[in-house]
N, C-alpha and C positions, 0 to 999 in steps of 0.2 A: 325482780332483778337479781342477780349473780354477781355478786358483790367481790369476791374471792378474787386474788388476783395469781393464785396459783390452788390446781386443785390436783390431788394425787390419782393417775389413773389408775386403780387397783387391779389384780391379775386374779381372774377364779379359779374358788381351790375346787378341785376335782380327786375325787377316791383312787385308787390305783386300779381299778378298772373302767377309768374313765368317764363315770358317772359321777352328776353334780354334786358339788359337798358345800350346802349354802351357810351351815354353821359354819365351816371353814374359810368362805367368803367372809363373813360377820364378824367372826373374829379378829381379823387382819385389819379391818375396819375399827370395829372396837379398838385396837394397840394402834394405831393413829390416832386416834382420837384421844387418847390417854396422853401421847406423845405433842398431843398443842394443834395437831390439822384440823384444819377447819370445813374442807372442803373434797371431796372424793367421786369419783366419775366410774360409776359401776357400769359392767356390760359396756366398753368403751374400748378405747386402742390399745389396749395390751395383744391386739389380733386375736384376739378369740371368741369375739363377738359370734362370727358367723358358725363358728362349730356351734355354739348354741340356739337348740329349737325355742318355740315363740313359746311355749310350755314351760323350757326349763329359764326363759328369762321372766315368764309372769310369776313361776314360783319364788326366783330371787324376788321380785317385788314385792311379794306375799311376805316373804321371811323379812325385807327391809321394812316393813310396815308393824313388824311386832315390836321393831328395835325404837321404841317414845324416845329416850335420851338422845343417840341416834339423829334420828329424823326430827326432832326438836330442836337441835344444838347444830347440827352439820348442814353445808350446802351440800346437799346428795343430788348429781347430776345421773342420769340413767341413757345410756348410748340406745338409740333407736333405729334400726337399718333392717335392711331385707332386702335379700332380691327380689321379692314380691310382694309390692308395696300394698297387699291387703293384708300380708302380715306386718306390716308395718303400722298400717293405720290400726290395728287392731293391739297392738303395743301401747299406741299414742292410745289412745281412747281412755285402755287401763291407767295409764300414767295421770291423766285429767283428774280423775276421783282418788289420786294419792295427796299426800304432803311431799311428795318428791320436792325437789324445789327447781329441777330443768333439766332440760334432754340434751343430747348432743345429738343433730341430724345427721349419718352417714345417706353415703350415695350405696346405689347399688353393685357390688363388685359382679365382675367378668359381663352382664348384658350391655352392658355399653349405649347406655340411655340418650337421646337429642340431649341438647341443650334446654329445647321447649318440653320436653316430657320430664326433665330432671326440676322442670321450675313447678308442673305441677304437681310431683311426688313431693317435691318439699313442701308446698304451700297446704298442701293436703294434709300433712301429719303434722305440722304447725296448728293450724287451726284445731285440729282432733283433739292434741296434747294441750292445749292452753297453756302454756310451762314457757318460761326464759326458755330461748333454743340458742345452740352458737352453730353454725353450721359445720359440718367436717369434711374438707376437702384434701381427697388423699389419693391422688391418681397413680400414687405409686404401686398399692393396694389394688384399688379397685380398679383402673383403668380408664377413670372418668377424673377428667379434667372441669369443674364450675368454671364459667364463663365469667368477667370481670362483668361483664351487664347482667348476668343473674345474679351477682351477687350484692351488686350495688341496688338490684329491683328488688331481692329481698331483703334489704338492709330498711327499705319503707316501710317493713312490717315494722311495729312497736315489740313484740316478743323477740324479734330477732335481736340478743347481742351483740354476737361479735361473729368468725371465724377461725377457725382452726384448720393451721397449714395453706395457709391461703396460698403460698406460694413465694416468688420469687422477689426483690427488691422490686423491680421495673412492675412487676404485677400488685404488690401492695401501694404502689406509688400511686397508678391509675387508679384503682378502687379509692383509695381516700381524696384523691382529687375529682373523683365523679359523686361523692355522697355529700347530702346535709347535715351531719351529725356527727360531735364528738363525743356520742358515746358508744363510740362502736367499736369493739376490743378485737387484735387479732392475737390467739394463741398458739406458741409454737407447742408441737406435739414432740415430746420427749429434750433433751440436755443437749443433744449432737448440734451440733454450729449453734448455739445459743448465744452465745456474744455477739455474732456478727448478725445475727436477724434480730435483735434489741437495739443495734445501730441501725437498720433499715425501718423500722417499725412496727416490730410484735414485743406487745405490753403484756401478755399475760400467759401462763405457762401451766400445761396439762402434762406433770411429770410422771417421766415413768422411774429414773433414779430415787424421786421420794418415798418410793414405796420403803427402802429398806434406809436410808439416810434425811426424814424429812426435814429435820429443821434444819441440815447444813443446807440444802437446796432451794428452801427458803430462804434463808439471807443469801443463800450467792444470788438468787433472783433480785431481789430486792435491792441488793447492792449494782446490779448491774445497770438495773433501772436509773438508776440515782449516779452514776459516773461510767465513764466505758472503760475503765481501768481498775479490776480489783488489787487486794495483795497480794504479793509472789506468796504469802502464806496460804492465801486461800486459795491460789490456781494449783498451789500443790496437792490440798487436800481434796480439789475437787478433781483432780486429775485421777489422782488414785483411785475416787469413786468411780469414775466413768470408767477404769481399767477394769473392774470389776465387774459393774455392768454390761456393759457395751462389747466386751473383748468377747466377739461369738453370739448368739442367741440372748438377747437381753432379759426375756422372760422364762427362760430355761435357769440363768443364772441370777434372776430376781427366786424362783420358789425354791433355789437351793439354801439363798443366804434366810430367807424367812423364814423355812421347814429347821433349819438348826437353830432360829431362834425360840421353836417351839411352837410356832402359828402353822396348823394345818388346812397351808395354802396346797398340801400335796402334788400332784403330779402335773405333766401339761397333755393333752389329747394331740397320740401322735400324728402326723409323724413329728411335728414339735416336740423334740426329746428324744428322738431315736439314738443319737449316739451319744 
C-alpha cells in the first residue's frame, strides 16, 4: 500500500547533450530525502516520461536499486506508460522483481485507445508489475480520456489505489458514488487549482512545486486537507511559489532553480527549453 499522502514528482537530469544523467536523477532524490520527503514518483509527469526509451528507463531502475537507504526509507513510485503496451508490460515485469514500492499507470498518448482496449492495457501491466498502482488520467497530454466505469472496474482490483487527475467535480462525484471502497485516493497532479479540487475530493497530491519548495508544500497540503481556508501568510508564500514555478514552462523553471542549487538536474530535451 502507498501510504504517502503527497509524493514529489521528480524531473530527469539530462547532460547537455541530452543524454540520461541518472546520478543526476539520484541526487535530486537524495536532497529530498535529506530535506524530510518521504515519497517521490520517478519517470512520472514532470512530461518527460515519453522522451525516455524503455532502456534509459530500465537503466534508471537499475541506478534506483543501488540506492539501499533510498529504496529502504522512501515510497519510490516509478511512472509506467508506452504507446506500446509491450514496452510497457516489459517495464512492469522489471518493476515486479524491484523493491520499487508502486507504479503510476499512464495511458497511451496520441493512439487514442477504445475505452475496452484502455481496460486491458491497464489490467495487463497491473498484474505484470504486482506494485500499488494509482492510475493516471491525463487527457490533456495524451488525448485519452478513462471512462468513469473503467475506472470504478478497476478500482475492484486490490493493487489499484487510487487516481491521478481523475477529472472534474461532477466526474469524481460519479466515480465515488459507483465504488465499494474508501480507500481509494484521488491525486491532483501538480499545485494549479489545488484548493478547489480538495473542496471537491482529491486527498492526495503528486507535486511538482515540491521539487524545489517541499516542506512548505507539504503543510499547505496538509493544511488544506484539514480546513478550506489557510492563512493570508501562507497564501502569500505560496503564491510566490507558484509565480516562480508555473509563470511559463514549469519544468524549464523547476531545473533552473535546482541547477543553482547545485543538484545536476541539468538540462530539459528539447524542444522543452528552446527559448
Amino acid at each position: 500500500m502507498l501510504t504517502e499522502k503527497v509524493h514529489i514528482a521528480v524531473p530527469t537530469a539530462f547532460f547537455e547533450d541530452e543524454s540520461l544523467n541518472i546520478q543526476g536523477t539520484i541526487s535530486h532524490i537524495r536532497d529530498l530525502y535529506k530535506q524530510g520527503v518521504k515519497s517521490v514518483l520517478v519517470s512520472g509527469s514532470t512530461g518527460e516520461q515519453h522522451s525516455l526509451n524503455l532502456q534509459e528507463k530500465m537503466e534508471i531502475i537499475n541506478g534506483l536499486e543501488l540506492e539501499e537507504e533510498l529504496i529502504r526509507n522512501m515510497e519510490i513510485i516509478f511512472g509506467v506508460a508506452s504507446i506500446r503496451q509491450k514496452e510497457a508490460e516489459e517495464l512492469a515485469e522489471k518493476i515486479r522483481h524491484t523493491k520499487i514500492s508502486g507504479i503510476m499507470l499512464g495511458y497511451p498518448p496520441y493512439v487514442l485507445p477504445t475505452q475496452e482496449e484502455a481496460f486491458i492495457y491497464a489490467k495487463r501491466i497491473i498484474d505484470l508489475a504486482n506494485k500499488p498502482t494509482i492510475l493516471y488520467n491525463n487527457p490533456k497530454r495524451t488525448g485519452f480520456d478513462l471512462s468513469v466505469i473503467n475506472i470504478i472496474q478497476l478500482s475492484k482490483i486490490d493493487l489499484v489505489v487510487g487516481i491521478k487527475d481523475a477529472g472534474s467535480q461532477e466526474k469524481v462525484e460519479r466515480i465515488k458514488n459507483g465504488m465499494n471502497r474508501d480507500d481509494f485516493y484521488f491525486y491532483a497532479g501538480g499545485e494549479v487549482g489545488l484548493e478547489e479540487k480538495v473542496l471537491f475530493g482529491y486527498d492526495r497530491l503528486s507535486s511538482i512545486a515540491g521539487n524545489a519548495y517541499p516542506a512548505e508544500i507539504s503543510q499547505w497540503f496538509q493544511n488544506l486537507l484539514m480546513k478550506p481556508k489557510v492563512s493570508e501568510q501562507e497564501c502569500e508564500k505560496i503564491e510566490s511559489i507558484m509565480e516562480q514555478i508555473y509563470q511559463g514552462n514549469a519544468i524549464v523553471n523547476l531545473k533552473k532553480i535546482l541547477n543553482h542549487k547545485g543538484i545536476p538536474i541539468g538540462i530539459c530535451r528539447s524542444p522543452i527549453g528552446n527559448i
